[in-house]
C-alpha positions in Angstrom: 0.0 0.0 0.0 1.2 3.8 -1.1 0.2 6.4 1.3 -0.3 9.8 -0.3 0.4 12.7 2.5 -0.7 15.7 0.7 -3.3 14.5 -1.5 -5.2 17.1 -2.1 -1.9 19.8 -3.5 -1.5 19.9 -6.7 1.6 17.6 -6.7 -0.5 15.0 -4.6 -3.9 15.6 -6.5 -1.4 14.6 -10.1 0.5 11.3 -8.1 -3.3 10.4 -7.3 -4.1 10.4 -11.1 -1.1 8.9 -12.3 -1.1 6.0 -9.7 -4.7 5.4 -10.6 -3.7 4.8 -14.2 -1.2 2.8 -12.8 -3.9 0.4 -11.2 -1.8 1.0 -7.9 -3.5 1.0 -4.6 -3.8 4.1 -2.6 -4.4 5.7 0.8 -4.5 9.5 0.7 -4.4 11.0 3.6 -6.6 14.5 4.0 -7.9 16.7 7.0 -11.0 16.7 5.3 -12.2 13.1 4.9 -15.6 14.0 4.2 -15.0 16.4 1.1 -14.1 15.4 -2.7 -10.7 14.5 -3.1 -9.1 15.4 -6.0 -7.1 13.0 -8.2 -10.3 10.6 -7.2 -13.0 9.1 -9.3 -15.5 10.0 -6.1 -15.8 8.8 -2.6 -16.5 4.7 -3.8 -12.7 4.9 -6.2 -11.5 1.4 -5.7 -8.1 2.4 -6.5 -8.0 5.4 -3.7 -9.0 4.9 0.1 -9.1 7.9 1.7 -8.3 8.0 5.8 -8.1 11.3 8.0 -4.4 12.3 9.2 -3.3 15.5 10.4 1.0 16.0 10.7 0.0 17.5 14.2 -1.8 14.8 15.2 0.6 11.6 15.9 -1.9 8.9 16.4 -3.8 9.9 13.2 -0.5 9.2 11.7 0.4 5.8 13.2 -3.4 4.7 12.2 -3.1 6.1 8.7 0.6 4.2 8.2 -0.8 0.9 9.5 0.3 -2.0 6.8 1.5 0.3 4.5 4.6 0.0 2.9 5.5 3.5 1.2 4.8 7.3 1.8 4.3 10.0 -0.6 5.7 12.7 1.5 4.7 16.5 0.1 3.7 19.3 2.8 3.3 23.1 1.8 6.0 25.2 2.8 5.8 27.0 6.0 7.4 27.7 9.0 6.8 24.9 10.9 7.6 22.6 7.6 10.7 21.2 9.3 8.8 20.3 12.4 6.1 18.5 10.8 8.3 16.1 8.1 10.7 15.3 11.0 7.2 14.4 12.9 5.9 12.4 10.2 8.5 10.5 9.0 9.6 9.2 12.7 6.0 7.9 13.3 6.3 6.2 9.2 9.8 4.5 10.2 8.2 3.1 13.4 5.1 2.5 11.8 7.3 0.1 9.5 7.1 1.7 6.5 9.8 1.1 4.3 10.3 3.9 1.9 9.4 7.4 1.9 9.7 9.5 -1.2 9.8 13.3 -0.4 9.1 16.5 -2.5 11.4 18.7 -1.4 13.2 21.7 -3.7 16.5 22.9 -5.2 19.6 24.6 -3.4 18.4 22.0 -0.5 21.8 22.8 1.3 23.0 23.9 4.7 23.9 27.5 3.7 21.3 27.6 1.2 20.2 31.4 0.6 16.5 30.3 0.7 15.3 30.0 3.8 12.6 27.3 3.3 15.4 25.6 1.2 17.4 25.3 4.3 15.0 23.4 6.3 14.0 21.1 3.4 17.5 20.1 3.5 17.5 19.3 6.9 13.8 17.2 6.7 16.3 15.1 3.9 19.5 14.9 6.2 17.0 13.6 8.9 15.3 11.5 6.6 18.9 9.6 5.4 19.3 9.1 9.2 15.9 7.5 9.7 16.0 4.0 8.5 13.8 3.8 5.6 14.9 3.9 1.8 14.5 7.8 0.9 13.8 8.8 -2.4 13.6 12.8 -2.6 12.8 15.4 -5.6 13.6 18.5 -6.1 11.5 20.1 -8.7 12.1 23.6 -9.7 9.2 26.1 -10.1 5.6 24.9 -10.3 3.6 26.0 -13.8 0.3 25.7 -12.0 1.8 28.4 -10.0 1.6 31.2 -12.8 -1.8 31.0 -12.9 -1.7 33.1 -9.9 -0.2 36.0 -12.1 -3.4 36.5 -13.4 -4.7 39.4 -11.6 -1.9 41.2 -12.6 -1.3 39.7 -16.2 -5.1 41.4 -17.1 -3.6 44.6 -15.7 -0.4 44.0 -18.8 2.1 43.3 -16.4 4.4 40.6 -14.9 5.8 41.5 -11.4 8.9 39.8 -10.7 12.5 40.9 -9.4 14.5 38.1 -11.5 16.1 40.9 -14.5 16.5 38.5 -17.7 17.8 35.0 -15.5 16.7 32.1 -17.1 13.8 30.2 -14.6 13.1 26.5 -14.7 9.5 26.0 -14.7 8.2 22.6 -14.5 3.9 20.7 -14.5 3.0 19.3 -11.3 1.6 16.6 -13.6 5.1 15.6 -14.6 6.0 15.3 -11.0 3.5 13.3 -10.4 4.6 10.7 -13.0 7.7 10.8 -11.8 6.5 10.6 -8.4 4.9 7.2 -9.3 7.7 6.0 -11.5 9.4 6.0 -8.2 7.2 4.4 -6.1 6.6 1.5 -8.8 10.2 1.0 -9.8 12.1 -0.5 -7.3 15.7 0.3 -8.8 14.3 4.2 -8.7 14.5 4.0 -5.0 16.7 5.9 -3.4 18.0 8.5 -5.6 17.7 11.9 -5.4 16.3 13.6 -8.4 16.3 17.2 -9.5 13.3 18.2 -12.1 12.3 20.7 -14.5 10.5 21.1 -17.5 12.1 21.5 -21.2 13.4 24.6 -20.9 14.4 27.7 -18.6 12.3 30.9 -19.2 13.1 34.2 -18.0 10.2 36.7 -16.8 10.7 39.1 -20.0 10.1 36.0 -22.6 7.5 34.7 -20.2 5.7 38.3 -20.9 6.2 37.6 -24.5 4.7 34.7 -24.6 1.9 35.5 -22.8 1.4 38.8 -25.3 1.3 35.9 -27.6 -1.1 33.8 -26.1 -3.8 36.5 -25.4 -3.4 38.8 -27.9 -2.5 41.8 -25.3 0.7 43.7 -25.0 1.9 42.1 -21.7 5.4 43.8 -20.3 7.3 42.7 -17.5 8.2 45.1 -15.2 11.6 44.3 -12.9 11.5 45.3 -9.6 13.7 46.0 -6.5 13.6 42.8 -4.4 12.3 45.2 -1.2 9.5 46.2 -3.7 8.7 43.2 -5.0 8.9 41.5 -1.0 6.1 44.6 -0.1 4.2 44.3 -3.3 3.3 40.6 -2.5 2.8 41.6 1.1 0.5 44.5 1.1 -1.3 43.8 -2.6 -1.4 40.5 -2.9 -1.9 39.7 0.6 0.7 37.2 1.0 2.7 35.9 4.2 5.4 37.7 4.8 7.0 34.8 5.2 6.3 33.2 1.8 7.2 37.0 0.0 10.3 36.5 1.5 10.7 33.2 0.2 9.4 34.5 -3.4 12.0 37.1 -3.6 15.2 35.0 -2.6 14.2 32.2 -4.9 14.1 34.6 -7.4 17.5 36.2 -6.6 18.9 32.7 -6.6 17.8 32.3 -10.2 19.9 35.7 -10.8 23.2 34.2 -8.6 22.6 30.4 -10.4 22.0 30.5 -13.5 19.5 27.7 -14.2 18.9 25.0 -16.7 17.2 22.6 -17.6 17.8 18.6 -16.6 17.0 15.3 -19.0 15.7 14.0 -15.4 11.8 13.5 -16.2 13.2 12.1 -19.7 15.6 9.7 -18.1 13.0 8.2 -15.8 9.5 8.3 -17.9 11.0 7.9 -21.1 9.0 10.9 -22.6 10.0 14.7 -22.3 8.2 17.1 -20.2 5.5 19.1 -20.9 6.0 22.5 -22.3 5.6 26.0 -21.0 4.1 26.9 -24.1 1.4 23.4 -24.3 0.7 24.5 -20.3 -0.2 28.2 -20.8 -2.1 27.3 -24.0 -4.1 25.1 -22.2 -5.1 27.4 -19.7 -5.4 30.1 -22.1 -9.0 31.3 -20.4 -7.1 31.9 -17.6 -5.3 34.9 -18.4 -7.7 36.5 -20.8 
């Protein structure tokens, strides 16, 4: 049995699909037993059995790992991230589950300039040290996440602090497939595997292309990483916390240059979906 911990994000919501083409069995875990669960064919799936487990909540845990044999580990960032994997995958390596395969993100390293980058590196580090296999992935920059420039893209403008550096944008969806690859090929287990889409785009061609797609003059507009921080704060509402982690993941992109990997290619045998085949598809989006 595969237990999905953060089945209903969009990385969890895609493994769900692609281990349900897979014909693999599945317990995804959710706070919210009693809603629709994405990545489901509804509440009587044979494939997905959905439980209740909260990461603060050990003995929802240890009833939720019972007889499994392999965790889908993905949590949103946030401060207490560290915390709450350390928590969970202590009560999975008692439980006696055997491998856990984490989402975690690039620059994972000690003296890592992004924050929440720092403490994913230190959820793998404990993970090495806790007696299961552990597969991790690092994917670089989510495509479903543009769709949250929207509000700004109808206004004709990007926001970003990133100049002309390159980004690595990759679909949850390929993640997901990869995720699943991992979990259904045994000789996958244990790696550690960095992710991206086909290409890297930088915020002025990403502007382009969206002029492109809807037929509007959009323009990136570059600003100061204090602006950008207080733009996301005080217009978009965001944690400061998570503006923060926005604008140094963004300056990293300026101090390491990024690229893309043949990772998903390696491992699923097709390549990645494209920027250009995800922001068609969700043309509507932006118009």
């Amino acid at each position: 049995m595969i237990v999905v911990m953060g089945a209903t994000g969009t990385t969890g919501t895609a493994l769900l699909h692609s281990l349900r083409a897979l014909d693999v069995p599945v317990r995804a875990l959710t706070r919210t037993p009693d809603r629709p669960l994405p990545g489901t064919a509804g509440p009587h799936d044979r494939h997905v059995e959905v439980r209740y487990a909260d990461a603060g909540d050990p003995d929802s845990l240890r009833a939720a790992f019972a007889g499994a044999s392999q965790l889908f580990l993905a949590m949103a960032n946030s401060p207490a991230q560290v915390e709450l994997e350390t928590r969970v995958i202590d009560i999975a390596a008692h439980s006696g589950i055997g491998h856990i395969v984490k989402l975690s993100a690039p620059a994972a390293e000690p003296a890592s300039p992004v924050a929440i980058s720092r403490g994913h590196h230190a959820v793998e580090e404990h993970l090495r040290a806790a007696g299961p296999i552990g597969t991790v992935l690092r994917p670089y920059a989510f495509m479903q996440n543009l769709l949250r420039l929207a509000p700004t893209v109808a206004q004709g403008l990007v926001l970003g602090a990133m100049r002309d550096a390159p980004c690595n944008y990759i679909d949850c969806r390929d993640i997901g497939d990869v995720a699943a690859a991992v979990l259904t090929r045994r000789h996958l287990a244990g790696g550690t595997y960095t992710l991206t889409g086909p290409e890297a785009v930088s915020h002025p061609d990403l502007a382009a292309r969206l002029t492109e797609l809807t037929g509007r003059r959009i323009r990136y507009v570059d600003l100061a990483p204090d602006e950008l921080r207080d733009n996301l704060v005080h217009r978009a509402a965001m944690p400061a916390w998570l503006a923060d982690h926005v604008v140094e993941i963004q300056q990293l992109a300026i101090a390491r240059a990024e690229s893309p990997t043949t990772t998903v290619t390696d491992i699923l045998g097709r390549r990645p979906r494209s920027l250009d085949a995800f922001l068609t598809e969700h043309r509507a989006h932006f118009q």
